[in-house]
Gaussian input, Z-matrix of N, CA and C with variables (Angstrom, degrees):
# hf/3-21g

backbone

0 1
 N
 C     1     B1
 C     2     B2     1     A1
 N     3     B3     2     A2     1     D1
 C     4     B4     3     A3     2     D2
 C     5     B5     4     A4     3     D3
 N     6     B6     5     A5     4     D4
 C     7     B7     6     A6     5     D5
 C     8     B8     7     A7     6     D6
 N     9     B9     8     A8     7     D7
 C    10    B10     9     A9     8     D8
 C    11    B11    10    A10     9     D9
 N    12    B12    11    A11    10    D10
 C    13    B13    12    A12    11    D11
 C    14    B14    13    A13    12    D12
 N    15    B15    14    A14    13    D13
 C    16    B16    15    A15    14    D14
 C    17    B17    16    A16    15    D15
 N    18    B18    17    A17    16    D16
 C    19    B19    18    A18    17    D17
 C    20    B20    19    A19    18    D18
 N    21    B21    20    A20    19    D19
 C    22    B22    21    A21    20    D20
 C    23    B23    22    A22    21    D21
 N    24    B24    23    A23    22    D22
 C    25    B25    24    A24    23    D23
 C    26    B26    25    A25    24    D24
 N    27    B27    26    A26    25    D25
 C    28    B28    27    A27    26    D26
 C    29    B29    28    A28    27    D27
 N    30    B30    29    A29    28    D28
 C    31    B31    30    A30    29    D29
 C    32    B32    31    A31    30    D30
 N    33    B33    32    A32    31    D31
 C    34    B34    33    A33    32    D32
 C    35    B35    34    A34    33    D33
 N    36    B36    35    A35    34    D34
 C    37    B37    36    A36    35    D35
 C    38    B38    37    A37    36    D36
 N    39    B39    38    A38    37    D37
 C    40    B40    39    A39    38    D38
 C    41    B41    40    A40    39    D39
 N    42    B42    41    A41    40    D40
 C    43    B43    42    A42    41    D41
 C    44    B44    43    A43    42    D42
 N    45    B45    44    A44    43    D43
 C    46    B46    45    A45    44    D44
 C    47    B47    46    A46    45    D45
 N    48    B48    47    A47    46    D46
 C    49    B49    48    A48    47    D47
 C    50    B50    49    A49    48    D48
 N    51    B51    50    A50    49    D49
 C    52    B52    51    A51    50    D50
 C    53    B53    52    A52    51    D51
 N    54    B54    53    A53    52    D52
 C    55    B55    54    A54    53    D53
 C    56    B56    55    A55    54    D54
 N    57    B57    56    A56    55    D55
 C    58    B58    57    A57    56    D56
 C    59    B59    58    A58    57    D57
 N    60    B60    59    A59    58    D58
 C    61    B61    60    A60    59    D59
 C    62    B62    61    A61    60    D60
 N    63    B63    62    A62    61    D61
 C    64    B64    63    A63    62    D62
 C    65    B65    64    A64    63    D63
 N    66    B66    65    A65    64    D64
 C    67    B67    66    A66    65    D65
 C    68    B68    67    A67    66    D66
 N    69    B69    68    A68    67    D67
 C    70    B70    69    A69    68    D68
 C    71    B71    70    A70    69    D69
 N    72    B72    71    A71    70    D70
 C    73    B73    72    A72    71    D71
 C    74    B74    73    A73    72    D72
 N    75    B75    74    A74    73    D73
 C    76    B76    75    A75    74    D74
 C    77    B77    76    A76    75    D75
 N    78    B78    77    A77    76    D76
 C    79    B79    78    A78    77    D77
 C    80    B80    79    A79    78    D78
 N    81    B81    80    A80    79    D79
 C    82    B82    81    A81    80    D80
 C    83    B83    82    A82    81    D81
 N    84    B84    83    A83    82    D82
 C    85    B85    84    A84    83    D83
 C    86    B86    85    A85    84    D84
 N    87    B87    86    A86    85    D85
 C    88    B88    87    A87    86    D86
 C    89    B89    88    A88    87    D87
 N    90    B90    89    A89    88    D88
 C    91    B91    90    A90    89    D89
 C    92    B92    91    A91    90    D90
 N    93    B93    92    A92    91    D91
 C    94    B94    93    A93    92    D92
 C    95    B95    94    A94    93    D93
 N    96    B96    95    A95    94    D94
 C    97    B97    96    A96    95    D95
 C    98    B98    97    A97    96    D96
 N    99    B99    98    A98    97    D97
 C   100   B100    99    A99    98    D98
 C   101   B101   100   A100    99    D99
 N   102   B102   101   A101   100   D100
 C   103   B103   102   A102   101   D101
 C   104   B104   103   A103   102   D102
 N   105   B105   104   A104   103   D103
 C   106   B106   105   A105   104   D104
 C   107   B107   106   A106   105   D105
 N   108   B108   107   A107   106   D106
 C   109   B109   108   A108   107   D107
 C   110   B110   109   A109   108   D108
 N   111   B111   110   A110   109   D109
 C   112   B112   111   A111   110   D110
 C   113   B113   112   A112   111   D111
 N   114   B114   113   A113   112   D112
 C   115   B115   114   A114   113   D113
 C   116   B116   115   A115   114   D114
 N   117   B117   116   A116   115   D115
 C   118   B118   117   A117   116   D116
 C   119   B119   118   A118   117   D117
 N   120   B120   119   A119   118   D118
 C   121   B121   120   A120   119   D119
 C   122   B122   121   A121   120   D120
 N   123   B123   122   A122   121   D121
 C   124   B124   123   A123   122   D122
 C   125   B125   124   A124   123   D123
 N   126   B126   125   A125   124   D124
 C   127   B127   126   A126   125   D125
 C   128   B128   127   A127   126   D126
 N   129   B129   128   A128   127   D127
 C   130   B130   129   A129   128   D128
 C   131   B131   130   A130   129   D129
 N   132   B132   131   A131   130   D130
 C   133   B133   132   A132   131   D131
 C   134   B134   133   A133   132   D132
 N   135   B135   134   A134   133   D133
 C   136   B136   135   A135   134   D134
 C   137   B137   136   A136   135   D135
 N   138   B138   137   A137   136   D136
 C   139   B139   138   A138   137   D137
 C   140   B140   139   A139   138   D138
 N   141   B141   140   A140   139   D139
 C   142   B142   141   A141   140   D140
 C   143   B143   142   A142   141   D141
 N   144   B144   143   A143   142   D142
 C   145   B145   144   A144   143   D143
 C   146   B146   145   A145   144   D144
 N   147   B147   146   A146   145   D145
 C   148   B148   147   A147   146   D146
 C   149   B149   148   A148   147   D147
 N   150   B150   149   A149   148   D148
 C   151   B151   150   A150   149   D149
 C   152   B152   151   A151   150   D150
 N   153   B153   152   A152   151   D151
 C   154   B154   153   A153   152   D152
 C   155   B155   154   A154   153   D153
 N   156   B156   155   A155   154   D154
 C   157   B157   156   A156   155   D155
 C   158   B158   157   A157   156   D156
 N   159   B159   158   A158   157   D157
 C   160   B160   159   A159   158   D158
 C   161   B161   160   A160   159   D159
 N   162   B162   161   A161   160   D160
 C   163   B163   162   A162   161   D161
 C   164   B164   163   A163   162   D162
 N   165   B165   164   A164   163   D163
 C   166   B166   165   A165   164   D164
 C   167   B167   166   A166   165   D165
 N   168   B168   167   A167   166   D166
 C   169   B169   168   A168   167   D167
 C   170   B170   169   A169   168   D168
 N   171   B171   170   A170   169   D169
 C   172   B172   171   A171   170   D170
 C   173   B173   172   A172   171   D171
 N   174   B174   173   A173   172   D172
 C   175   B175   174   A174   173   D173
 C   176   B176   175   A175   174   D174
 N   177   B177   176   A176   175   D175
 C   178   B178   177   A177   176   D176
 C   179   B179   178   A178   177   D177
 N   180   B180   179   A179   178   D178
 C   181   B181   180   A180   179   D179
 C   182   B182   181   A181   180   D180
 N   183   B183   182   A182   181   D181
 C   184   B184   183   A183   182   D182
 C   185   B185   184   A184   183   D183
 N   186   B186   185   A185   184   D184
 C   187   B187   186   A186   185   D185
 C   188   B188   187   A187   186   D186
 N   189   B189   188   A188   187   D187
 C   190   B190   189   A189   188   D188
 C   191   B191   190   A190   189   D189
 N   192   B192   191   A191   190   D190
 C   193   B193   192   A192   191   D191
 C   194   B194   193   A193   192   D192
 N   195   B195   194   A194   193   D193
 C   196   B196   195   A195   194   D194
 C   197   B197   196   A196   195   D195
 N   198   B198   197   A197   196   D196
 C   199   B199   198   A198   197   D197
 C   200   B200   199   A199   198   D198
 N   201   B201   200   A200   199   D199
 C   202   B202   201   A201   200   D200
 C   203   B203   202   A202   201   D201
 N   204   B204   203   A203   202   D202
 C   205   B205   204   A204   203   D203
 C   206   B206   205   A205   204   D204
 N   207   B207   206   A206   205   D205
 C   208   B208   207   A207   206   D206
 C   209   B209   208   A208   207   D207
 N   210   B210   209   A209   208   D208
 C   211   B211   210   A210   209   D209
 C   212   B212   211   A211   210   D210
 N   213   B213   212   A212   211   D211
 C   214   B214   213   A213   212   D212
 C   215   B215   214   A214   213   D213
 N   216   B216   215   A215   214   D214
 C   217   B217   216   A216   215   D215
 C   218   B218   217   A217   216   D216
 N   219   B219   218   A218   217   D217
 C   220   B220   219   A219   218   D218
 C   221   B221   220   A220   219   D219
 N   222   B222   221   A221   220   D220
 C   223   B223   222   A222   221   D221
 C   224   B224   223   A223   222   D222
 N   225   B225   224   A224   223   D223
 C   226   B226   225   A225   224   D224
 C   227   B227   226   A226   225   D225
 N   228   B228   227   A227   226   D226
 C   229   B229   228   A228   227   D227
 C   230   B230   229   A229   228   D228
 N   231   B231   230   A230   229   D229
 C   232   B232   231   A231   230   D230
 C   233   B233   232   A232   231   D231
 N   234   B234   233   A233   232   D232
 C   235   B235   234   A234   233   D233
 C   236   B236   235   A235   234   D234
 N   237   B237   236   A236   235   D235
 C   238   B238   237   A237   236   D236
 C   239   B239   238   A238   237   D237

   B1=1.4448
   B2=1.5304
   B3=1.3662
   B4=1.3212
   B5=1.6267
   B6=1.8031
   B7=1.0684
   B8=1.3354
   B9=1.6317
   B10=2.0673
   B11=2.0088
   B12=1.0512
   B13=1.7286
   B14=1.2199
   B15=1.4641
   B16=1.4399
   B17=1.7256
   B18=1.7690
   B19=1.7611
   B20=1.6615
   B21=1.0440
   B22=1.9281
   B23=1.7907
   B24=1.4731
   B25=1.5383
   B26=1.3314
   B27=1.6162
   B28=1.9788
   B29=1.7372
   B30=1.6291
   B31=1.4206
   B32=1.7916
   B33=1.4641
   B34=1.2011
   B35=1.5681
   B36=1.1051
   B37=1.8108
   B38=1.5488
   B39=1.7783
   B40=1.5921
   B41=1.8141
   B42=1.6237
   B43=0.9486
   B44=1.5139
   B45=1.8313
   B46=1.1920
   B47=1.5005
   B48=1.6011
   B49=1.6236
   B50=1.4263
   B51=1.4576
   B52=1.2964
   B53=1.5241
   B54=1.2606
   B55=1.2405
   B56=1.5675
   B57=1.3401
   B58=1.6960
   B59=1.8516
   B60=1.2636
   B61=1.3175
   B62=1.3904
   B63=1.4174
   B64=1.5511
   B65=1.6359
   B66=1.4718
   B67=1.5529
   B68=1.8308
   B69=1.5132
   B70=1.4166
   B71=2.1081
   B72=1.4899
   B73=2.0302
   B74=1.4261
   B75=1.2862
   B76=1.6283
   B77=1.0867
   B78=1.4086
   B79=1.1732
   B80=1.4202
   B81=1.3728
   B82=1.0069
   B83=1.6435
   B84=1.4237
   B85=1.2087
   B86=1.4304
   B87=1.6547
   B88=1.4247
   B89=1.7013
   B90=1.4495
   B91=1.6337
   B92=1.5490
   B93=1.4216
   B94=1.7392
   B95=1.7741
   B96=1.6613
   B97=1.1849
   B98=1.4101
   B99=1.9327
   B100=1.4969
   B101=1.8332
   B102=0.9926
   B103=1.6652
   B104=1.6614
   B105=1.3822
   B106=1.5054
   B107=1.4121
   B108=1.5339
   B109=1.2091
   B110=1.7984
   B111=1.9766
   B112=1.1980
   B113=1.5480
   B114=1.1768
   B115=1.8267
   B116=1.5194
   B117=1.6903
   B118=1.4237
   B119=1.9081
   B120=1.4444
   B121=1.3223
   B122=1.6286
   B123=1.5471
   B124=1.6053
   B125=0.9004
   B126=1.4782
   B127=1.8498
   B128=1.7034
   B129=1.5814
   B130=1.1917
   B131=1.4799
   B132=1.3075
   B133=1.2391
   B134=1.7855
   B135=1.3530
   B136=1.0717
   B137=1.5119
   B138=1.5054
   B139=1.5192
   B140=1.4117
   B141=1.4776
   B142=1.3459
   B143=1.7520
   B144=1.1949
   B145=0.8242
   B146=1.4627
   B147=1.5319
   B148=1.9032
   B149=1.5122
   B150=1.3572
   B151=1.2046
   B152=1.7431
   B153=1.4506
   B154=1.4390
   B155=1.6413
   B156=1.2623
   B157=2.1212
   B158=1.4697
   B159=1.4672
   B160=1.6826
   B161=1.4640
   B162=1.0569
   B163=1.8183
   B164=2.0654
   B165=1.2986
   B166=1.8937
   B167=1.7971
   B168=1.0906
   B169=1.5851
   B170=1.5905
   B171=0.9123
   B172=1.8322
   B173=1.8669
   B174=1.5587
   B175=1.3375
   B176=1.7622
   B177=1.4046
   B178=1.3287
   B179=1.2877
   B180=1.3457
   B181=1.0495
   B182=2.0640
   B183=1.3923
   B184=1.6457
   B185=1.8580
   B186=1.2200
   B187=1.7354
   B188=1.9051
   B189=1.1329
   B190=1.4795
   B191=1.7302
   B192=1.1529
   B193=1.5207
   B194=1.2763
   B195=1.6804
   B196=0.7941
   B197=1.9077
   B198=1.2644
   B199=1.8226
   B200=1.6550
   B201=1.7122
   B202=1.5713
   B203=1.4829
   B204=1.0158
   B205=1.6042
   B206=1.6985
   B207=1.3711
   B208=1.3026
   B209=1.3282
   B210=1.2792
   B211=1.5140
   B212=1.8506
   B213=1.4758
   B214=1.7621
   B215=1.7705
   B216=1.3337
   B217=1.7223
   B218=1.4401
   B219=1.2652
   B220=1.5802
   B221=1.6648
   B222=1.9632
   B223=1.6428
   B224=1.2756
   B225=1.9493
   B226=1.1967
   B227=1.6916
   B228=1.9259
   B229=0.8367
   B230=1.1994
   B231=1.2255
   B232=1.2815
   B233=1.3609
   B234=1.3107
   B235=1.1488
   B236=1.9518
   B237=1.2819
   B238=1.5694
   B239=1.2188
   A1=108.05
   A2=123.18
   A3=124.77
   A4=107.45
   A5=123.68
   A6=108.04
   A7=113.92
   A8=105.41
   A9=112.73
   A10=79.99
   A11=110.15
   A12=81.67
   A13=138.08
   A14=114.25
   A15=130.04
   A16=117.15
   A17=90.30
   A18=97.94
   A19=96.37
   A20=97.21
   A21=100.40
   A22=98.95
   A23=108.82
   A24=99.18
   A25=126.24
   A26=107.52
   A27=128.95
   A28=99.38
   A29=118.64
   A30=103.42
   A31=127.77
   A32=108.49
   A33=116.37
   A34=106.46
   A35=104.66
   A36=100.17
   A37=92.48
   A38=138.77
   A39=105.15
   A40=118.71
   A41=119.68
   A42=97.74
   A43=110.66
   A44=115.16
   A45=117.70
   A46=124.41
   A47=103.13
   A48=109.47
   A49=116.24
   A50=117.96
   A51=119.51
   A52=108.64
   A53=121.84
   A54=124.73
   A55=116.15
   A56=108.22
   A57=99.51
   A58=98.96
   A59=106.65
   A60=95.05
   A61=124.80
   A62=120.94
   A63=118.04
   A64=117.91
   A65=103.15
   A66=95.54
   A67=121.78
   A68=123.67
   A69=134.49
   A70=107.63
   A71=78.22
   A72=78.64
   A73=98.59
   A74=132.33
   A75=100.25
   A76=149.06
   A77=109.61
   A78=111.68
   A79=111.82
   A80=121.42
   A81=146.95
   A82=103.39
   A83=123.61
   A84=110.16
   A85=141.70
   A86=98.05
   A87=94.50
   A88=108.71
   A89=90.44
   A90=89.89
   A91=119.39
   A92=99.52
   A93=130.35
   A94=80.04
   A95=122.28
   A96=95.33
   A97=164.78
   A98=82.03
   A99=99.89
   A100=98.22
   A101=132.27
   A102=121.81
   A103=92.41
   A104=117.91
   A105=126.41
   A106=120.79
   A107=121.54
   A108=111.53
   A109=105.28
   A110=114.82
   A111=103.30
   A112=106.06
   A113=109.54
   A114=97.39
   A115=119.98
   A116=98.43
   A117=93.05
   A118=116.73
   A119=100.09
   A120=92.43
   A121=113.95
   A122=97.38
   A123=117.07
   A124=135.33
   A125=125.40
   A126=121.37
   A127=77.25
   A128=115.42
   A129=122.55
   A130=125.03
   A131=120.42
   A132=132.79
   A133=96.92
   A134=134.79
   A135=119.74
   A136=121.18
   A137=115.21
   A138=86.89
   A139=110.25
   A140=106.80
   A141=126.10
   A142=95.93
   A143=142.17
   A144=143.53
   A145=126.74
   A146=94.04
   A147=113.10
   A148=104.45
   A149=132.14
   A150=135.59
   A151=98.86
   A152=105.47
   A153=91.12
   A154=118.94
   A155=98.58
   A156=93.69
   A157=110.41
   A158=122.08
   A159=101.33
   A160=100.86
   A161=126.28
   A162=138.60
   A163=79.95
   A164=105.01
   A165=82.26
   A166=99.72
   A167=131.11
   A168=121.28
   A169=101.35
   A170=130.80
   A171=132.51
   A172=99.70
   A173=107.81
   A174=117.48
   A175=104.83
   A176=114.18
   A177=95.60
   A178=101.97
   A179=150.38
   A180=150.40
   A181=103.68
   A182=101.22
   A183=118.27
   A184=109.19
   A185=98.75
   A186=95.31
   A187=84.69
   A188=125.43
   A189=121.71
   A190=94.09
   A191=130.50
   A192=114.41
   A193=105.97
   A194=131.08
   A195=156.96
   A196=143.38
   A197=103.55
   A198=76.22
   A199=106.35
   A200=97.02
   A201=96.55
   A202=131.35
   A203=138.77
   A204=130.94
   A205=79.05
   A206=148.97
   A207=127.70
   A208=123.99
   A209=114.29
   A210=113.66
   A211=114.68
   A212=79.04
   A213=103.61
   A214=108.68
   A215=100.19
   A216=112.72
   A217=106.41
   A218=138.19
   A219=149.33
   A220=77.25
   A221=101.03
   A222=105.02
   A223=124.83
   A224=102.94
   A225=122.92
   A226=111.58
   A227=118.50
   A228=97.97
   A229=150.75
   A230=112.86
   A231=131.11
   A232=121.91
   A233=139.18
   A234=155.74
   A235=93.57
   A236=114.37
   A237=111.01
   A238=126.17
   D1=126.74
   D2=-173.87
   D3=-87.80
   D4=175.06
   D5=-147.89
   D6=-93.72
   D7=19.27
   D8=-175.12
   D9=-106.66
   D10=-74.18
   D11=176.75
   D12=-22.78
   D13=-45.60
   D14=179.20
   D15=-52.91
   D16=-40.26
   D17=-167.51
   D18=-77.57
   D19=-26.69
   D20=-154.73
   D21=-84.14
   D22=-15.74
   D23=169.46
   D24=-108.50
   D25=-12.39
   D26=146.57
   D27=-52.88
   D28=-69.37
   D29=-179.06
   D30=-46.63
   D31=-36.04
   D32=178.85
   D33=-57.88
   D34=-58.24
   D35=-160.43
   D36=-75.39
   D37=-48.10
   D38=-176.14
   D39=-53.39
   D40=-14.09
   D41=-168.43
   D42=-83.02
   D43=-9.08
   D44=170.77
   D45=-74.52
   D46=2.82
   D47=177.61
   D48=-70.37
   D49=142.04
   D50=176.39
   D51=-116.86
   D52=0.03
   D53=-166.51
   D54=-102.19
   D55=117.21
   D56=-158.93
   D57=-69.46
   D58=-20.86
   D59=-172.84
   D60=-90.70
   D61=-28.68
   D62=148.58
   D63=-36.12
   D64=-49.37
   D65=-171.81
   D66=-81.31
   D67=-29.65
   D68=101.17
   D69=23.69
   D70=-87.46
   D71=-171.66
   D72=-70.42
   D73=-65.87
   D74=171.61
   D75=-24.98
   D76=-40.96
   D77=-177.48
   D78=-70.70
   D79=-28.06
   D80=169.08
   D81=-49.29
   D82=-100.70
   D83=148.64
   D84=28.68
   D85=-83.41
   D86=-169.48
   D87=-81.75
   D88=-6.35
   D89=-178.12
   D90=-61.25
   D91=-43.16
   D92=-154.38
   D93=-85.79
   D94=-42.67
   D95=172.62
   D96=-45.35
   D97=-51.63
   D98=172.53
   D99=-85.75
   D100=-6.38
   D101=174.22
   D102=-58.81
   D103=-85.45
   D104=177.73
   D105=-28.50
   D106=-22.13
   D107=-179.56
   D108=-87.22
   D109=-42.64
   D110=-175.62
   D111=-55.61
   D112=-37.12
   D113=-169.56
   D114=-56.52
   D115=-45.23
   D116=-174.34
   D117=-66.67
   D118=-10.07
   D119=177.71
   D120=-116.86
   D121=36.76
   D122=161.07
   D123=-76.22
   D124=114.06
   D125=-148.57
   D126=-121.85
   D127=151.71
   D128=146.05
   D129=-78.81
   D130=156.37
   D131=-173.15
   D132=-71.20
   D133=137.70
   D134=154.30
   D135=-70.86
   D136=-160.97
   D137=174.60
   D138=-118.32
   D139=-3.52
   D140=162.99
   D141=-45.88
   D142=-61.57
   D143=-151.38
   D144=-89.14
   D145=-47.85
   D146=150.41
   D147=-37.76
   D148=-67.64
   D149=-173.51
   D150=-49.08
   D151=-63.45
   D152=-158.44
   D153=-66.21
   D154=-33.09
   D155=161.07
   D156=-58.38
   D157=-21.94
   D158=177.04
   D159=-75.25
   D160=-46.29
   D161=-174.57
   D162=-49.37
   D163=-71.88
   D164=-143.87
   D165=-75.50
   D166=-10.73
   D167=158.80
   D168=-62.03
   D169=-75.26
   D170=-176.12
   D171=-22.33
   D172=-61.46
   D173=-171.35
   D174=-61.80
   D175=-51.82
   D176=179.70
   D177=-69.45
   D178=-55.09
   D179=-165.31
   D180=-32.43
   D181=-56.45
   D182=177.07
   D183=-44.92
   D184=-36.89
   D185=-153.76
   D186=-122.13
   D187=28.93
   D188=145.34
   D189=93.70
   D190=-25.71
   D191=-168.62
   D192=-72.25
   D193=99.67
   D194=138.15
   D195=-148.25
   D196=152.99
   D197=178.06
   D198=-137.93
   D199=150.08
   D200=-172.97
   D201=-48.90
   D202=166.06
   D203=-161.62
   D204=-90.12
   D205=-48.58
   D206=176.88
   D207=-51.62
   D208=-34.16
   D209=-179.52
   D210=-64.58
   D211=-36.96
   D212=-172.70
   D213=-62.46
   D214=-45.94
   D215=171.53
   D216=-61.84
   D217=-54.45
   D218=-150.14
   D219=-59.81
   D220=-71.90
   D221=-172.79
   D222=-7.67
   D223=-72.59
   D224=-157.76
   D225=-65.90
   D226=-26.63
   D227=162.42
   D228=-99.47
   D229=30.88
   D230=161.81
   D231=-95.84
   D232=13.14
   D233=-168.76
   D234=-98.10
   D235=-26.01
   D236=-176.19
   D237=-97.66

């Protein structure tokens, strides 16, 4: 069974759950899951690189490509 079958017959049976607390530990679960996965695939920034995002924010910053965190908020709430 490939892995869109897999989800689509996991979705089928939680929606046949009646038990708040089975679904409760899943949620649980998948939470703790994907936490453990971003970490393990947590790379540090070098600083080669740290440096060079300060260099090209400074540069856009210089020549206008940027936008205020209010403008940026207004954006986002209109997205809902």
């Amino acid at each position: 069974m490939d892995l869109e079958a897999r989800k689509i017959s996991f979705v089928q049976e939680f929606l046949r759950l009646q038990n708040e607390e089975i679904i409760s530990g899943l949620e649980e679960l998948l939470r703790k899951r994907k936490a453990e996965l971003i970490e393990n695939n947590f790379k540090p920034m070098t600083m080669e690189k740290y440096n060079a995002e300060i260099d090209q924010a400074m540069e856009d910053s210089k020549n206008g490509r940027m936008i205020k965190a209010t403008d940026l908020k207004a954006k986002i709430q209109k997205w809902s």
